[in-house]
MIKOLGU-466180 format. One record per residue (C-alpha): residue number from 1; residue in one letter; x negated, y negated, z negated. Coordinates in nm, 3 decimals. Example, Ala and Ser with C-alpha at 12.3 -4.5 7.8 and 13.67 -1.06 7.14 Angstrom:
<rs>
+-------+------+---------+---------+---------+
: votor : pati :       u :       v :       w :
+-------+------+---------+---------+---------+
:     1 :    a :  -1.230 :   0.450 :  -0.780 :
:     2 :    s :  -1.367 :   0.106 :  -0.714 :
+-------+------+---------+---------+---------+
</rs>
This chain:
<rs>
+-------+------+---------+---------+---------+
: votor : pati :       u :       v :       w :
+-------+------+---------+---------+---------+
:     1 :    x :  -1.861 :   1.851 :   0.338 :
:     2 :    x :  -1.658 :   1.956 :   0.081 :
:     3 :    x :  -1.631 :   1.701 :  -0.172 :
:     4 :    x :  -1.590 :   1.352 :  -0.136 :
:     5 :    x :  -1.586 :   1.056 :  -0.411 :
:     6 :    x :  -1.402 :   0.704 :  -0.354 :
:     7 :    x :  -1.302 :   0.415 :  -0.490 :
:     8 :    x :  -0.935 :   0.305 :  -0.541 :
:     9 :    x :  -0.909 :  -0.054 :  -0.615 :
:    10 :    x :  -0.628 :  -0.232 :  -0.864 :
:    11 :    x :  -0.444 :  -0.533 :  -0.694 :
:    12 :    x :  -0.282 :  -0.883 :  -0.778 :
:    13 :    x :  -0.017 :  -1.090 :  -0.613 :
:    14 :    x :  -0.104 :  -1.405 :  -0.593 :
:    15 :    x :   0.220 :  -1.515 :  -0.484 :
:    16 :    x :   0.556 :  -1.277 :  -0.478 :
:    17 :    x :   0.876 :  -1.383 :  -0.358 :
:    18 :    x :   1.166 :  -1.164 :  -0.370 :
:    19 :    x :   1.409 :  -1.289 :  -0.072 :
:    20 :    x :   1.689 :  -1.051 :  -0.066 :
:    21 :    x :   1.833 :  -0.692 :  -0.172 :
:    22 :    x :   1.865 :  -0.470 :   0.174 :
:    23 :    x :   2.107 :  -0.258 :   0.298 :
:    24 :    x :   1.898 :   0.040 :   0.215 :
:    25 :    x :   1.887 :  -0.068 :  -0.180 :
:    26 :    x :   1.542 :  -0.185 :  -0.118 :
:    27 :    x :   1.456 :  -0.557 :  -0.093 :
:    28 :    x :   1.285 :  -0.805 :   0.117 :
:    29 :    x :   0.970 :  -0.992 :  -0.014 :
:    30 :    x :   0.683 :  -1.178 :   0.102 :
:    31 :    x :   0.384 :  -1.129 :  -0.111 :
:    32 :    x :   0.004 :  -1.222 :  -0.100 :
:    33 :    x :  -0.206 :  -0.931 :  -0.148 :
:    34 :    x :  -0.553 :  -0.894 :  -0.297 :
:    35 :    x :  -0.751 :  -0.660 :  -0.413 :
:    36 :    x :  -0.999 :  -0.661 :  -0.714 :
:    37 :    x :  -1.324 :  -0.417 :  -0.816 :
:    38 :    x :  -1.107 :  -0.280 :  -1.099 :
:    39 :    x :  -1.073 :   0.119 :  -0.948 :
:    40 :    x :  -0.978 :   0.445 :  -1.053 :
:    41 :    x :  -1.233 :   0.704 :  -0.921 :
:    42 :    x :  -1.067 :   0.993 :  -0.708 :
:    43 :    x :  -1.260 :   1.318 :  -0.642 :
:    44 :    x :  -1.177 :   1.543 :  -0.371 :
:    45 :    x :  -1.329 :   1.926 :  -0.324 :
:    46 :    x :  -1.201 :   2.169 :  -0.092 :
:    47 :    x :  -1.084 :   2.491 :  -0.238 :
:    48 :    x :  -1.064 :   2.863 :  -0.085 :
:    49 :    x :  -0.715 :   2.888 :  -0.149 :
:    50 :    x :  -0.422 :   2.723 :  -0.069 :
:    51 :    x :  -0.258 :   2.441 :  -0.280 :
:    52 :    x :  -0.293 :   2.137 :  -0.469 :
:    53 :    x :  -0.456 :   2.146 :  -0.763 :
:    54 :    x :  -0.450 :   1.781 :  -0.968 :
:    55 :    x :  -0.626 :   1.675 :  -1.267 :
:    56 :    x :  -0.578 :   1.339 :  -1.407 :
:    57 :    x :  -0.677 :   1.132 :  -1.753 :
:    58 :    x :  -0.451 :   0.871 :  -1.908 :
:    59 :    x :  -0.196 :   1.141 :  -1.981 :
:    60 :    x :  -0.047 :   1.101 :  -1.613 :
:    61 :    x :   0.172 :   1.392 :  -1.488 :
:    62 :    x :  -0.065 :   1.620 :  -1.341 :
:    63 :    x :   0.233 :   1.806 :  -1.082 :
:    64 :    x :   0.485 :   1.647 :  -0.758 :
:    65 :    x :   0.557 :   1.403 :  -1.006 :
:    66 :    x :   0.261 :   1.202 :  -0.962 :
:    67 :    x :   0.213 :   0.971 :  -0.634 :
:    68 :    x :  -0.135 :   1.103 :  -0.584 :
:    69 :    x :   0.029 :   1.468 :  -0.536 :
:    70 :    x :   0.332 :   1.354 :  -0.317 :
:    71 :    x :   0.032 :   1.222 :  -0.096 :
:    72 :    x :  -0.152 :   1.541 :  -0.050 :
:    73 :    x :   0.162 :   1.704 :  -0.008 :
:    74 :    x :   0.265 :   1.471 :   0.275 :
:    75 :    x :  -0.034 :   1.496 :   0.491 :
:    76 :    x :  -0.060 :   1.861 :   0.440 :
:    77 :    x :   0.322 :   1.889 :   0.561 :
:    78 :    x :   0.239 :   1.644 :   0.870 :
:    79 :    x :  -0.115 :   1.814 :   0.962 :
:    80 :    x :   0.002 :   2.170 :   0.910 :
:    81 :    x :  -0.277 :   2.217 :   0.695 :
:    82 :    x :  -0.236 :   2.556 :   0.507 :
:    83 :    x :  -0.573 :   2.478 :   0.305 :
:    84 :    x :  -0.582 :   2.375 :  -0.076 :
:    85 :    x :  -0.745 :   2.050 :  -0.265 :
:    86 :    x :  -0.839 :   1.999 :  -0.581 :
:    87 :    x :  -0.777 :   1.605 :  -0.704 :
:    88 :    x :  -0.920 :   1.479 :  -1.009 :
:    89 :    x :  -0.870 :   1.093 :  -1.041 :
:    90 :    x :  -0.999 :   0.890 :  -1.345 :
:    91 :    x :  -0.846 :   0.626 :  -1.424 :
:    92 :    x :  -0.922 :   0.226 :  -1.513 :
:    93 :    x :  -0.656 :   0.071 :  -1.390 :
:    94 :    x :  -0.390 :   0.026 :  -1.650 :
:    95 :    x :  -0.068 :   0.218 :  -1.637 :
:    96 :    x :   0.277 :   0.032 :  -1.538 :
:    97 :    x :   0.121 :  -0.330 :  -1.549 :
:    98 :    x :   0.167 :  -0.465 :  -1.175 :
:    99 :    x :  -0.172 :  -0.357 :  -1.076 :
:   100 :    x :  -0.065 :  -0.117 :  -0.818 :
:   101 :    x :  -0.297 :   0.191 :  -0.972 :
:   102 :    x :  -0.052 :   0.478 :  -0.855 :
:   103 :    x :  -0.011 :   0.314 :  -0.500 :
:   104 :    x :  -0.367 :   0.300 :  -0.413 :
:   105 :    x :  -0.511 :   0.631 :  -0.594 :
:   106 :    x :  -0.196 :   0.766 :  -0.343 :
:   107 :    x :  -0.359 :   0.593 :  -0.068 :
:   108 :    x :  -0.702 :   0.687 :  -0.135 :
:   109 :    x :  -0.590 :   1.045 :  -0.159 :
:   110 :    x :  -0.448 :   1.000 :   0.179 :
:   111 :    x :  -0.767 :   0.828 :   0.339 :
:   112 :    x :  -1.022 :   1.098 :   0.114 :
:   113 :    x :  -0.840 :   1.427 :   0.243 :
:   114 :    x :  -0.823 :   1.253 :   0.644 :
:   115 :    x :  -1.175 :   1.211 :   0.633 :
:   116 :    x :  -1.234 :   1.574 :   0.447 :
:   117 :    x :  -1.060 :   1.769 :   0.639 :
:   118 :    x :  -1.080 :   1.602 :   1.004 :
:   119 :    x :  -0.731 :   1.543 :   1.090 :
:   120 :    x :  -0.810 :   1.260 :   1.288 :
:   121 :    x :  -0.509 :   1.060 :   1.177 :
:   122 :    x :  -0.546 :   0.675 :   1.301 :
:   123 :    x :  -0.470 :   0.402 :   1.035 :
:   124 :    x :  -0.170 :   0.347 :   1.180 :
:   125 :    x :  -0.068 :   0.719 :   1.103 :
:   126 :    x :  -0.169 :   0.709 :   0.780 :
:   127 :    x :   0.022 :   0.414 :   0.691 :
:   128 :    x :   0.311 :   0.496 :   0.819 :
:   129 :    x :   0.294 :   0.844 :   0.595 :
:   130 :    x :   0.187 :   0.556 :   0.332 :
:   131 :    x :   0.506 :   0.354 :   0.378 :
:   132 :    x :   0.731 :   0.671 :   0.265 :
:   133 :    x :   0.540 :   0.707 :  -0.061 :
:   134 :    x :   0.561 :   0.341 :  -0.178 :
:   135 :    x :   0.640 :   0.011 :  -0.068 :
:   136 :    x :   0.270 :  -0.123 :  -0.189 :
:   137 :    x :   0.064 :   0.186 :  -0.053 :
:   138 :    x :   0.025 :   0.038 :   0.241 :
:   139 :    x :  -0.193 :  -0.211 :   0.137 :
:   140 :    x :  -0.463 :   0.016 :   0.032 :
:   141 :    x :  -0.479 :   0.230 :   0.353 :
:   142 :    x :  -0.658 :  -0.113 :   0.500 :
:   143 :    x :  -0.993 :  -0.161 :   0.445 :
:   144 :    x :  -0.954 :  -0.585 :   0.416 :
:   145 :    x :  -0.910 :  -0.733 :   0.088 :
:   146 :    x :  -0.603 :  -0.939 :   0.113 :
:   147 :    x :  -0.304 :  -0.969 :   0.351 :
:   148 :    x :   0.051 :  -1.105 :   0.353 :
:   149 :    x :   0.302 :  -0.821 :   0.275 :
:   150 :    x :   0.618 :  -0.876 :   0.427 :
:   151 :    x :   0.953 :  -0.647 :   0.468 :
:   152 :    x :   0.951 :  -0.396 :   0.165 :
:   153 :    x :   0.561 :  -0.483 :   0.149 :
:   154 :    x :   0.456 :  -0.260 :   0.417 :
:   155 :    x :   0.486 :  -0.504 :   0.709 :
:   156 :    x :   0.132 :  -0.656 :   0.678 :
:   157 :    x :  -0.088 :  -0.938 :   0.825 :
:   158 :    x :  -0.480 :  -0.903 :   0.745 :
:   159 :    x :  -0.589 :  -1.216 :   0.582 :
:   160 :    x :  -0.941 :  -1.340 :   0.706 :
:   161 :    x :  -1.077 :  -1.463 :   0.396 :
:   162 :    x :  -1.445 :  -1.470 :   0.266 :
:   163 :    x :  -1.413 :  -1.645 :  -0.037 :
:   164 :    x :  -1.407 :  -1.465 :  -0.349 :
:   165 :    x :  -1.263 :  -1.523 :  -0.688 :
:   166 :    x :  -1.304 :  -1.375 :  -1.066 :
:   167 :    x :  -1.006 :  -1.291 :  -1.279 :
:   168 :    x :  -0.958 :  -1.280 :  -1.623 :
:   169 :    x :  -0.653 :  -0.997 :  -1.629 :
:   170 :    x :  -0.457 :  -0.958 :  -1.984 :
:   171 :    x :  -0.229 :  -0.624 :  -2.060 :
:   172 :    x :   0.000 :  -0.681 :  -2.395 :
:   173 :    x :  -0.001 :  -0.358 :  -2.566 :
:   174 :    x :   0.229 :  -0.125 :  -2.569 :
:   175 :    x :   0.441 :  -0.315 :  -2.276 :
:   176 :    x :   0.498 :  -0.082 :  -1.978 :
:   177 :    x :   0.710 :  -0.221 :  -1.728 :
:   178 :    x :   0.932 :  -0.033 :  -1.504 :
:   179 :    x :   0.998 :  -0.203 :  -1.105 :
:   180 :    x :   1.280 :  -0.065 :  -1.065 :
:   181 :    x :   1.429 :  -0.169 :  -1.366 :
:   182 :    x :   1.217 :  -0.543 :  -1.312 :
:   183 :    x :   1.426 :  -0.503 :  -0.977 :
:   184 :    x :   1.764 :  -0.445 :  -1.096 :
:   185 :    x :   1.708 :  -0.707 :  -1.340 :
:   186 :    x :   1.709 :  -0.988 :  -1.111 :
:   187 :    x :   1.994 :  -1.155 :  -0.964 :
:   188 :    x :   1.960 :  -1.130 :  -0.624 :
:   189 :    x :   2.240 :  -1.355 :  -0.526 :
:   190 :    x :   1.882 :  -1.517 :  -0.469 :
:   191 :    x :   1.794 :  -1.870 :  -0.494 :
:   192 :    x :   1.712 :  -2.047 :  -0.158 :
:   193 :    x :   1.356 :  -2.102 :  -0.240 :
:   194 :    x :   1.138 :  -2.246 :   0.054 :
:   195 :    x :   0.812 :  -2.013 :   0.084 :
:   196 :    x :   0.532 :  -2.143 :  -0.079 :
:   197 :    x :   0.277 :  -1.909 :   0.050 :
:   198 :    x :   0.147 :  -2.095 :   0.361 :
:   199 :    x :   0.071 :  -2.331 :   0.098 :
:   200 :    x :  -0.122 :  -2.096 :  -0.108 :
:   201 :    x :  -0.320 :  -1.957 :   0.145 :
:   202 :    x :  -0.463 :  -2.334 :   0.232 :
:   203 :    x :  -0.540 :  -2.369 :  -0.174 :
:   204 :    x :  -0.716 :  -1.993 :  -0.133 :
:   205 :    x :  -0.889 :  -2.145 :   0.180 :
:   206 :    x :  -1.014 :  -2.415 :  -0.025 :
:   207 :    x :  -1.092 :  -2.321 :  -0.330 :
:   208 :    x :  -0.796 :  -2.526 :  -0.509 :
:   209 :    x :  -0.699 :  -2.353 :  -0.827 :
:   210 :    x :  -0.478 :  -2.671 :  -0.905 :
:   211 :    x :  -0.285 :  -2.615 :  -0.599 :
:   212 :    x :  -0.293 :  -2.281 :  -0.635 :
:   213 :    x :  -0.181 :  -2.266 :  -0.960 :
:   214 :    x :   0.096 :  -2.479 :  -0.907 :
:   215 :    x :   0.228 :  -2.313 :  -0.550 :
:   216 :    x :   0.166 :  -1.942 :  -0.698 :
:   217 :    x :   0.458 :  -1.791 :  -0.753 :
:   218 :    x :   0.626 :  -1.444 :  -0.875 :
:   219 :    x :   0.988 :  -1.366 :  -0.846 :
:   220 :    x :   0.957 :  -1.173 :  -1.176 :
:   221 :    x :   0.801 :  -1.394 :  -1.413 :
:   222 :    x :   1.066 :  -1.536 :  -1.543 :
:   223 :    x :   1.277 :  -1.239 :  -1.604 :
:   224 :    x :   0.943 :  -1.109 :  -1.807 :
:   225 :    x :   0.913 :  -1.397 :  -1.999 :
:   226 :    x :   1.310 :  -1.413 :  -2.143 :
:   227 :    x :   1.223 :  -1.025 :  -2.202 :
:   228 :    x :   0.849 :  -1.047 :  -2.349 :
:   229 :    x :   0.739 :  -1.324 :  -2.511 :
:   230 :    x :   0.377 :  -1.214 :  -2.517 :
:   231 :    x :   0.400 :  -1.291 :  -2.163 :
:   232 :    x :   0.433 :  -1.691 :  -2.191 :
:   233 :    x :   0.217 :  -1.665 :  -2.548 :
:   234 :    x :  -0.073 :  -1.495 :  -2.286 :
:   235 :    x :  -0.031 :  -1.819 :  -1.997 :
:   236 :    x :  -0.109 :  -2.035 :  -2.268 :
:   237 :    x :  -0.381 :  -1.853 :  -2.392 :
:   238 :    x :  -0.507 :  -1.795 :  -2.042 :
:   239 :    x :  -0.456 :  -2.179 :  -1.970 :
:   240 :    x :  -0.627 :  -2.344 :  -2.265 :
:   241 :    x :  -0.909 :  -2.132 :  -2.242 :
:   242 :    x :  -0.992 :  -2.254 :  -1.925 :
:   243 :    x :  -0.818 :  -2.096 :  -1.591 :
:   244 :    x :  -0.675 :  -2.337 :  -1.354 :
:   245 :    x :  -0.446 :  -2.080 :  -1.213 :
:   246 :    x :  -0.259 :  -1.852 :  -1.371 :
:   247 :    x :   0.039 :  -1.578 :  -1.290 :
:   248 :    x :   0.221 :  -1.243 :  -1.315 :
:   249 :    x :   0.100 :  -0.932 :  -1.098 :
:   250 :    x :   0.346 :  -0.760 :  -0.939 :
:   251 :    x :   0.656 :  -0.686 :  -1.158 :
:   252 :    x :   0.414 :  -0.702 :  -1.513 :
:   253 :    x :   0.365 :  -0.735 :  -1.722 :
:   254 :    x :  -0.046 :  -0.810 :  -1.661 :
:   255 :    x :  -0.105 :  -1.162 :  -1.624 :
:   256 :    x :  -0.432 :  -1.302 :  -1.477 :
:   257 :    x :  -0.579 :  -1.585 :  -1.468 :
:   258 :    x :  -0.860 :  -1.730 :  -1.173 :
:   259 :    x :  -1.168 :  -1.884 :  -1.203 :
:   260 :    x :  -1.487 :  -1.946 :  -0.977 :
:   261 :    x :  -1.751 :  -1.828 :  -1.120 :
:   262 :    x :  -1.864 :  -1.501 :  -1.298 :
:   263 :    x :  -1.987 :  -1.739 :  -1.581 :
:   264 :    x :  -1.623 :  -1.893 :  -1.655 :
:   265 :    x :  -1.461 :  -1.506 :  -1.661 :
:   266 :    x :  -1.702 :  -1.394 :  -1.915 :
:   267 :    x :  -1.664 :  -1.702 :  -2.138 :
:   268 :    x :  -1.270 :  -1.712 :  -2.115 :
:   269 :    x :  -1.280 :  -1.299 :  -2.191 :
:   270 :    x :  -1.443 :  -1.334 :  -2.509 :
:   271 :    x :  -1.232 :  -1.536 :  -2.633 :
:   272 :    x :  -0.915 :  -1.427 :  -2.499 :
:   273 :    x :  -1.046 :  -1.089 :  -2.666 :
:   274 :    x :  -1.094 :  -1.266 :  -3.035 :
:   275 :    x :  -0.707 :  -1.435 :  -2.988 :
:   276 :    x :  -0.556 :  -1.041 :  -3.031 :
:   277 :    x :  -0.619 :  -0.704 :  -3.100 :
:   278 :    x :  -0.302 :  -0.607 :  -2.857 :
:   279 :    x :  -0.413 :  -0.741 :  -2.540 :
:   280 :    x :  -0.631 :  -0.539 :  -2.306 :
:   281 :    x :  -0.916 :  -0.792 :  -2.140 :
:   282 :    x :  -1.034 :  -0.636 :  -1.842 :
:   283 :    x :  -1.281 :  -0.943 :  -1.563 :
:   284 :    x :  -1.298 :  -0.830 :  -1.247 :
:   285 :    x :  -1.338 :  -1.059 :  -0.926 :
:   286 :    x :  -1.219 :  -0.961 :  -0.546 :
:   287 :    x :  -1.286 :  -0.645 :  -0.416 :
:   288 :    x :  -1.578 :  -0.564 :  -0.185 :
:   289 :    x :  -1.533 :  -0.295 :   0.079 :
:   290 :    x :  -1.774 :   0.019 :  -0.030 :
:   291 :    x :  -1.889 :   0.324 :   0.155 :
:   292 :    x :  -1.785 :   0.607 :  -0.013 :
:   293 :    x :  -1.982 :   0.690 :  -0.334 :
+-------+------+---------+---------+---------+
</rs>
């Protein structure tokens, strides 16, 4: 074999708590995980020479800039492989928006060059060369669609959950939203705020949007709201058109909404879309495991 295709699925967090700032600068969160069938295609091929050789569209740095490169660069410099790779990776998944696009196309290039080259490396490996790339790469080294992220993020429990959901996700153009910056804005003399996510997973469990929608929770949202407007103006929107539950992804500034049915997405999309010309629509529902394409 010397090419292989896969799948790197976007993410939401359906509830993230930021608990406290770390020793190590980091912080300490607890986070719900899931993944949804919006992905960025990665393409692996084997070259006769050594290197790394990375294409990518969106305009993405294309050198040891990108995440995607620092990950074929770190399991080359654990395997002592001294053979090259060309990556091409197209992308879907919106840039900066809390959607976790870099971390998994990392952690797909991570998984694709394992399997392409035969290192052998257990899950547990490859997370753990994960972990040093990115807090949320992690995530995506697992094959499960959701799990409780703990620590930094990369202290995970597998969540055992069949049911699926669509979402309704809405970018405001041009916003591009920086974590670290989303992290240093916060003030992290941090409110004692009892964990809500037990809570959430029962409403997940269930099927109860109300609930959910009114346990769901992001650290971050309220920073991005004083900051953006758009982000408030696009809850409303999402909430009046229909979705139960609605909330920031990650540190923004995408905001989704939830729904159950494919039917309800579709409807709430079109006429999200007519509302504004600056706000990307993009329904999607939870991500399916796939065999490599």
């Amino acid at each position: 074999m010397r090419t292989l295709k896969l799948k790197a699925p976007a993410k939401v967090n359906l509830y993230l708590q930021v608990l406290k700032r770390r020793p190590d600068g980091f912080h300490d969160i607890e986070t719900i995980f899931e993944k949804i069938d919006l992905c960025d295609t990665i393409t692996l091929k084997k070259l006769n020479t050594p290197g790394i050789e990375l294409f990518c569209s969106a305009g993405l740095a294309q050198d040891n800039r990108n995440l995607a490169y620092q990950a074929a660069q770190a399991i080359f410099q654990n395997t002592g492989c001294e053979q090259g790779v060309e990556l091409r990776i197209t992308k879907r998944i919106p840039v900066a928006a809390g959607l976790g696009g870099g971390s998994s196309d990392a952690a797909s290039v991570l998984l694709g060059l394992n399997r392409l080259f035969s290192f052998g490396l257990s899950k547990k490996q490859l997370a753990k060369l994960a972990e040093q790339l990115g807090a949320d790469v992690p995530f995506f080294i697992f094959p499960g669609a959701r799990a409780i992220g703990r620590g930094k993020g990369e202290d995970l429990t597998t969540l055992r959950l069949n049911k699926k959901y669509w979402y309704i996700l809405v970018i405001p153009r041009p916003i591009k939203v920086s974590t670290r910056k989303m992290y240093q804005s916060l003030r992290i003399a941090l409110t004692k705020r009892a964990s809500r996510a037990k809570i959430v997973l029962q409403a997940l469990k269930k099927s109860d949007l109300t609930s959910l929608n009114k346990n769901s929770y992001n650290s971050f949202e309220s920073v991005l709201v004083k900051k953006y407007r758009q982000i408030l103006v696009i809850k409303k929107a999402l909430q009046s058109s229909g979705c139960a539950a609605t909330l920031v992804s990650g540190s923004g500034p995408c905001v989704f909404g939830v729904t159950q049915t494919r039917k309800e997405a579709a409807e709430i999309s079109k006429s999200l879309r007519a509302k504004s010309k600056n706000w990307q629509v993009i329904t999607c529902k939870t991500f399916s495991s796939v065999k490599n394409m």
